[in-house]
N, C-alpha and C positions, 0 to 999 in steps of 0.2 A: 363644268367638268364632265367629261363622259364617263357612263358605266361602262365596267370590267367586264370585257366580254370571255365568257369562260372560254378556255381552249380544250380540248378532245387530248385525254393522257390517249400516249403512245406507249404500245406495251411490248416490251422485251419480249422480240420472240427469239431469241437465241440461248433458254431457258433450258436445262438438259428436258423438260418436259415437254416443251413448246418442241426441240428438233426432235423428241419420241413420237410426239402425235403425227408431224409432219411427214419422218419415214414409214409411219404407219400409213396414212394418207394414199404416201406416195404407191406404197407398195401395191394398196388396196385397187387405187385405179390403175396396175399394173396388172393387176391379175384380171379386173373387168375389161381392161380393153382386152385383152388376151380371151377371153370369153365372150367378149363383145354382146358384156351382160347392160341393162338399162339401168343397172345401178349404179350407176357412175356417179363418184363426186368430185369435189375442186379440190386438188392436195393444198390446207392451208394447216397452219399449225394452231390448232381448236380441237378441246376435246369430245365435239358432235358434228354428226353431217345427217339435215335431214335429208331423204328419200320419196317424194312422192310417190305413190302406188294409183295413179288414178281414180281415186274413188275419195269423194266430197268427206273429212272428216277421219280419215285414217292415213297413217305415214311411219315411215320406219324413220328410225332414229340410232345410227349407229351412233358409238360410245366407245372413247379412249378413254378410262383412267386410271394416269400414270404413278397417282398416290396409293391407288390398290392393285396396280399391279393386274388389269385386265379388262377385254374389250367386250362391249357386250350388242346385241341386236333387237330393236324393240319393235315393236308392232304398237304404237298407242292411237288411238281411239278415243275423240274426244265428242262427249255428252252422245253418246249412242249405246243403250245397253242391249239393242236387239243387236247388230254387229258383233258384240263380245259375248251372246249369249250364243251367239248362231255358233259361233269360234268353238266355245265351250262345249256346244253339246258334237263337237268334232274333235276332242280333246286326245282319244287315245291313236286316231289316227293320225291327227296331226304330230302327236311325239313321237309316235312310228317312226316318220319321216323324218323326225329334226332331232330328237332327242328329248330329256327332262327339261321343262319350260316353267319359269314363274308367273305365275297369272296370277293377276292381283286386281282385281276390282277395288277402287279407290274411290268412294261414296264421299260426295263435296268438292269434289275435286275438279277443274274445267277438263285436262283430258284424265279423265276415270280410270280408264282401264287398258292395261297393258299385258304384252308377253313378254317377254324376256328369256335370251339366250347369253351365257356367259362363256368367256373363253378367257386362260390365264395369257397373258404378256409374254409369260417365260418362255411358253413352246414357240412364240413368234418371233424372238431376238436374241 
């Protein structure tokens, strides 16, 4: 008799949350091609899309969620504390430019430490 080879579940993406993320997605690379920004991602219905930034160890991390209602932008940083220290000691300039940010040093953690930008759902749809 042969073993049961597991099969890969297929998951509903026609989910009212799975087609929120996806017109978010879509929009998002709507607006980067239009600014013909390098942030570009794949419109898929998933609530993250990571971002390279060029540099060994760091990556944005946009964020759809659709249970709270808002999108958020990260900057994480994994196992580097002179990179988030560097960041920090540039703290009031950098929210100059971007606004109030969460920064959270996460001690034990593989990526430690993050910024965090949040923006509500409601002004987008």
């Amino acid at each position: 008799m042969k073993p049961e080879i597991p099969t890969k579940t297929i998951r509903n993406e026609n989910t009212p949350a799975k087609l929120l993320q996806k017109e978010y997605w879509e929009q998002y690379f709507e607006i980067c091609d239009e600014l013909q920004s390098e942030m570009q991602v794949t419109p898929a219905p998933r609530h993250y899309q990571y971002i390279s930034m060029g540099k060994a160890g760091v990556q944005i991390v946009q964020t759809v969620n659709t249970k709270d209602n808002y999108a958020a932008t990260e900057i994480m940083i994994n196992n580097n504390k002179e990179i988030f220290n560097k960041l920090l000691e540039n703290k009031s300039e950098i929210e100059e430019k971007l606004g109030n940010l969460d920064w959270q040093f996460l001690e034990g953690k593989k990526s430690f430490n993050y910024l965090c930008s949040f923006l509500s759902l409601k002004h987008l749809f």
